[in-house]
N, C-alpha and C positions, 0 to 999 in steps of 0.2 A: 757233527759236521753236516753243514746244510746241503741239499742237493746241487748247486753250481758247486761250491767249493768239493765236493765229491768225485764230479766229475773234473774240475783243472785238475784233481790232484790224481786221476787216474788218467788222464793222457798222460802224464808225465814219464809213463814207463814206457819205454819201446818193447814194443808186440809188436812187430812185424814178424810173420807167418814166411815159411821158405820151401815152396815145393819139392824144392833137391836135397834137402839135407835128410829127407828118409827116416827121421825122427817124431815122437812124438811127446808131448809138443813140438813142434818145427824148431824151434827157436827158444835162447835159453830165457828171454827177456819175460816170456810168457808165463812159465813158471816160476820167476820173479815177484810178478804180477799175483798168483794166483795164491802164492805163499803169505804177501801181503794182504789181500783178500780174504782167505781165511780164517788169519788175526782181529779182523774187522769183523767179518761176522761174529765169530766170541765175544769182541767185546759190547756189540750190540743189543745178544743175547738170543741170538739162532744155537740152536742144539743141533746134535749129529753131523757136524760140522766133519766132511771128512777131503781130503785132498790124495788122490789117486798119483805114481808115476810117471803117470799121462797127461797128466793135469786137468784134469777132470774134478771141480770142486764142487763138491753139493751141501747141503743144508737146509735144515727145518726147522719154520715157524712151527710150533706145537698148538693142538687147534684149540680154541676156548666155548667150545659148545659140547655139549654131551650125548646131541641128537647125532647120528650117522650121517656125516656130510662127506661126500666124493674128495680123496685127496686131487688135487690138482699141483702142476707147477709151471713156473716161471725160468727161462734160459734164456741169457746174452752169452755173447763169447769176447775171448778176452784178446785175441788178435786183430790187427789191425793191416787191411793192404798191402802186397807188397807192389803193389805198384807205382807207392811213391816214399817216402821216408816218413817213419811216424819218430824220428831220433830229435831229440830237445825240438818237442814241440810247444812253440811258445804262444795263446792262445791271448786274445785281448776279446773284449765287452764294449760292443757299441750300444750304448743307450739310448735308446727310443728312439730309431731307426725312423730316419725322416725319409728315404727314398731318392738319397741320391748316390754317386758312385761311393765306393768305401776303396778307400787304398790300402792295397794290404804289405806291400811291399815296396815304395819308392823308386829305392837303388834301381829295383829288375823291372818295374813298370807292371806290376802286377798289381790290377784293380779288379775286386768286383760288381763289376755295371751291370744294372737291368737292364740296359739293353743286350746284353750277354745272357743273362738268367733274370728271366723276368719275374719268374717265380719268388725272388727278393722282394718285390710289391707289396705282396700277401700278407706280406710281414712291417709294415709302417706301423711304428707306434710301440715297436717291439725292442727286446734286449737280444742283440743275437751275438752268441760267441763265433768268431773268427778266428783263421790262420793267421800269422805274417807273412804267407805267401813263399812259405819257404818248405815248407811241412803241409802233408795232410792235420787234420782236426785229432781225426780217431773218434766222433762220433757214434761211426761204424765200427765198434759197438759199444763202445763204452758210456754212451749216452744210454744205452739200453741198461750196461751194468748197475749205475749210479743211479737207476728210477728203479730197478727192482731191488735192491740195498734199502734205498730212501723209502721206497713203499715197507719193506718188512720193518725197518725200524718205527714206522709210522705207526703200525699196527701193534707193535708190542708197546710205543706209548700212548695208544689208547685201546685199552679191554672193553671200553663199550663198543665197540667195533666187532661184530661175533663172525667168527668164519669158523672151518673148518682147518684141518690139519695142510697146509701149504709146504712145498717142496720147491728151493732153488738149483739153480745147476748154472753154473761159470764154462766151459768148456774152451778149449784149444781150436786155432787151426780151420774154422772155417771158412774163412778166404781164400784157401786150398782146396774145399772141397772134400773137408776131410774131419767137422766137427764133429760129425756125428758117429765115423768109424767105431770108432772103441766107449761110447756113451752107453752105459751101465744101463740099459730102459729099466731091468729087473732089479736093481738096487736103490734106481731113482723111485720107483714103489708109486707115480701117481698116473691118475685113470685118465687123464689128459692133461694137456698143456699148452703155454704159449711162449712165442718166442718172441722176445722185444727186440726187433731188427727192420723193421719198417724204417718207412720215408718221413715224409711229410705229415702232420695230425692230421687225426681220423683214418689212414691206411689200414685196413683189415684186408688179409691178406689169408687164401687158403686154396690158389691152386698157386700151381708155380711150371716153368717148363720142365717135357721131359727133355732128359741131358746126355747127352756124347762125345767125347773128343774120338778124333780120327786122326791116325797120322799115312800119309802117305811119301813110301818112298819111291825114288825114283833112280835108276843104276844107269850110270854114263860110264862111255867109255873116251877116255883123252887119248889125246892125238898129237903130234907137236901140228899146230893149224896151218905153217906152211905146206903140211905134208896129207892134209888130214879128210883129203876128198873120201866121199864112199866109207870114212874110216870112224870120222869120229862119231862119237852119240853124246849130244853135250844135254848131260840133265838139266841142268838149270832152263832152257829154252823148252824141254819136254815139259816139265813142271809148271812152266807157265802158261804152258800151253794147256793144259789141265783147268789149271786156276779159273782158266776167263770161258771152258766152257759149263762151268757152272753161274745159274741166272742170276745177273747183275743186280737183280732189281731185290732178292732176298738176303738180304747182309743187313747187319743192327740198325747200318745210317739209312737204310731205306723203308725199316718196318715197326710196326707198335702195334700196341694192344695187345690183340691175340694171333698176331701175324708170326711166323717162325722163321728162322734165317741159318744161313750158311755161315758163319766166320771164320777167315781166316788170319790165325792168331801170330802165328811163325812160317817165314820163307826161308830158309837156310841153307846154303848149297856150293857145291862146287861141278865145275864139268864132271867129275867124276860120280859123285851123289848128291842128293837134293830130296829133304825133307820138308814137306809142307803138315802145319800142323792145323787144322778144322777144328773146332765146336759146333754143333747142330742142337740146334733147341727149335722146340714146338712143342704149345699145348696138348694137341690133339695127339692120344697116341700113335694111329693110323700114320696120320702125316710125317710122322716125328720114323717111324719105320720107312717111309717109304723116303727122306730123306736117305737115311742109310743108304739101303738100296743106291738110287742115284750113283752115290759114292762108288759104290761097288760097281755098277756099272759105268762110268768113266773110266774107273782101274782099268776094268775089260777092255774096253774099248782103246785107250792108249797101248795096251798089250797087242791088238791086233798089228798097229802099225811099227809097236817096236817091241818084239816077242821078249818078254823075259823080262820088261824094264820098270814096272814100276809093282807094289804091291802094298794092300794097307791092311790096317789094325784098327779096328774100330772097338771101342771100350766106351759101356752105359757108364754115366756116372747117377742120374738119380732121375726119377722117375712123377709122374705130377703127382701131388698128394690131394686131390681133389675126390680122386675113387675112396679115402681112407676118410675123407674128413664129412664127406657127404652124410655118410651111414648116423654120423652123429651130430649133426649141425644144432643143436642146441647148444653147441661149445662153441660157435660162433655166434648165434642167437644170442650168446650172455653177454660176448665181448660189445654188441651192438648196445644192447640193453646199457653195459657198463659206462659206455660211449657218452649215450644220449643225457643219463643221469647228470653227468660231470661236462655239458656244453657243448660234447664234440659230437660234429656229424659224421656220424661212418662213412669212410667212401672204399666200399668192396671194388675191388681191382684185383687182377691176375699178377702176379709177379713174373718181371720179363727178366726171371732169374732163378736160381738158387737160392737154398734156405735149408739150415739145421734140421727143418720143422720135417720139411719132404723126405728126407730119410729116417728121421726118426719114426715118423706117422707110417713106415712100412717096417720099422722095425717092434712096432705094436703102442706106438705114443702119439696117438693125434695131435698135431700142433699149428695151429696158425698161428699166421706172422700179423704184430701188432707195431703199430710206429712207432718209432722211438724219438721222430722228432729231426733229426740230422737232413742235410740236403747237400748233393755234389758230391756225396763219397768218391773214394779212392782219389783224391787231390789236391789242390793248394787253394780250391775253390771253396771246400766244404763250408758249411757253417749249421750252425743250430741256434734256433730260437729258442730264449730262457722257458719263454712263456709254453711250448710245446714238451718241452721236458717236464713241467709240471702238470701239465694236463696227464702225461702217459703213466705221469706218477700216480694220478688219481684217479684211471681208471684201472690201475693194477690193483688199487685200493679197493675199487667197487666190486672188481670180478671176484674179491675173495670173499666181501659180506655178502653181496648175491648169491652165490653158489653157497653158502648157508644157507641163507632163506630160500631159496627153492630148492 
């Protein structure tokens, strides 16, 4: 199976991930997938091929050098958004992409125009797999699946290719926030790794935000409002009132780079209660604390005016993996090197996100995020150039004969 038809044939399973069902894997589609998965590695000829109740699949190329070469590995995950449907997702191939609108959907007037995402340009001359505008892609990730698959089988059919011992890992769930919870770093056995979850070609990725959700609630008292002077405390109007004194100008549509932001994900309420639900990311740790903070003191401060009314919970969710991945930057150093060999120009960037890679790298697995090629995740927009999927193939290739030879 060549690598396009790898990857149609791995959208085709609904992975969508579900933060409420308190299971793991999220969802039963996942471990569908992953059962699938490990049939394919067998027959490709990966050994130690094991599938966890977690769904956690891992496996190993065995290494063909004899010199003492550093295990390293490769991780995609097998969920997909849930913030759009990844269910019969039907994918088409525009061929050599001339740079004008692409319609993806007729009926619902759903087109992708460069003047919408211009970043379409980049790509003239290209084969890029599309939605029909009804579905997300599921590039995120399975575009990463389908090149570290196609890279291992690549390698086993050619042995003049010498690496060392390589370690795969499929994993559950991170679109939740949650692939790396139950991720075996001591069973996966290698001394670093990368994760194919990147953008755009050339993305080399190895800081990432640190992460917090906050919930804040807010306790009203109803009234019938004919009657309700002096009487009522209507949360919903306190909550909002919250909301808009945090600064307008740090929220995602307002900031990039390495700018950090407030969001607010959920407003949900009644006169009675009123739950507002934050996200806080920032590189910088400092900042990323004193965010908090804030939090906490608006709490206060709505307390003073209505004693007893509001109170929150703030939970880290992952931390920046830049302090973990510094100490050994030649495991970035390689990925540049592996880059350059195979045409693509590195473009080092901060992830104005989350990644597998940031909780693993503190659970003793340094991992930077490499592209995998997809663009517009989580929606009906997404797409991925053929030509980007082959590149990420062939620098997965590189980083494993490199890291032999040096």
């Amino acid at each position: 199976m060549n690598l396009v038809d790898r990857f149609l044939h791995y959208v085709s399973f609904d992975t969508q991930s579900d933060e409420l069902t308190n299971m793991t894997p999220s969802t039963p589609g996942q471990m569908v997938f992953a059962q699938a998965l490990a049939e394919e590695l067998k027959q490709i000829g990966l050994t130690e091929v094991t599938l966890d109740d977690n769904g956690y699949l891992m496996a190993t190329l065995p290494a063909n050098v004899d010199k003492k070469v550093p295990v390293i590995g490769f991780i995609a995950h097998l969920d997909t958004s849930p913030d759009m449907s990844g269910r019969h997702v039907s994918p088409r191939i525009v061929k050599n992409y001339g740079g004008a609108d692409i319609v993806l959907c007729a009926e619902e007037d759903v087109v992708l125009r460069p003047a919408d995402f211009p970043e379409l340009l980049h790509y003239i001359g290209q084969d890029l797999i599309v939605t029909d505008g009804k579905t997300l892609l599921g590039a995120d990730d399975k575009a990463g699946v389908a090149e570290i698959v196609t890279a291992m089988e690549y390698l086993l059919a050619h042995p003049e290719i010498k690496h060392g011992k390589i370690r795969v890992a499929f994993n559950p769930d991170e679109e939740i926030g949650k692939g790396a919870h139950k991720f075996d770093v001591k069973a996966f056995g290698a001394e670093w790794a990368y994760t194919m979850d990147g953008g755009e070609i050339g993305e080399l990725e190895y800081e990432n935000f640190n992460a917090a959700v906050a919930r804040v609630t807010f306790k009203g008292r109803n009234v019938h409002p004919g009657y309700a002077k002096h009487k009522m405390i209507n949360s919903i109007r306190i909550a909002n009132q919250y909301a808009i004194m945090l600064p307008r100008w740090e929220t995602p549509e307002h900031t990039e780079g390495y700018e950090g932001f407030y969001h607010l994900i959920s407003f949900e309420g009644s006169v009675e209660k009123t739950v507002l639900t934050y996200i806080i990311r920032d590189h910088d740790r400092d900042r990323f604390e004193r965010r908090k903070k804030e939090l906490e003191h608006l709490t206060r401060k709505i307390n003073n005016e209505f004693p007893g009314c509001a109170s929150i919970e703030i939970t880290d969710q992952y931390y920046n993996m830049r302090e973990k991945v510094e100490p050994v930057m030649h495991i970035v150093d390689l990925v540049s090197d592996a880059m350059r060999a195979v045409d693509v120009v590195p473009q080092v960037k901060p992830v104005r996100g989350g990644t597998d890679g940031a909780q693993l790298s503190f659970k003793g697995l340094p991992c930077p995020n490499i592209f995998a090629g997809g663009l517009n995740f989580h929606g009906r927009y997404e797409f991925v150039p053929i030509q980007s999927m082959e590149k990420a193939t062939e620098v997965i290739v590189q980083i494993a004969r490199m890291a032999a030879e040096k």
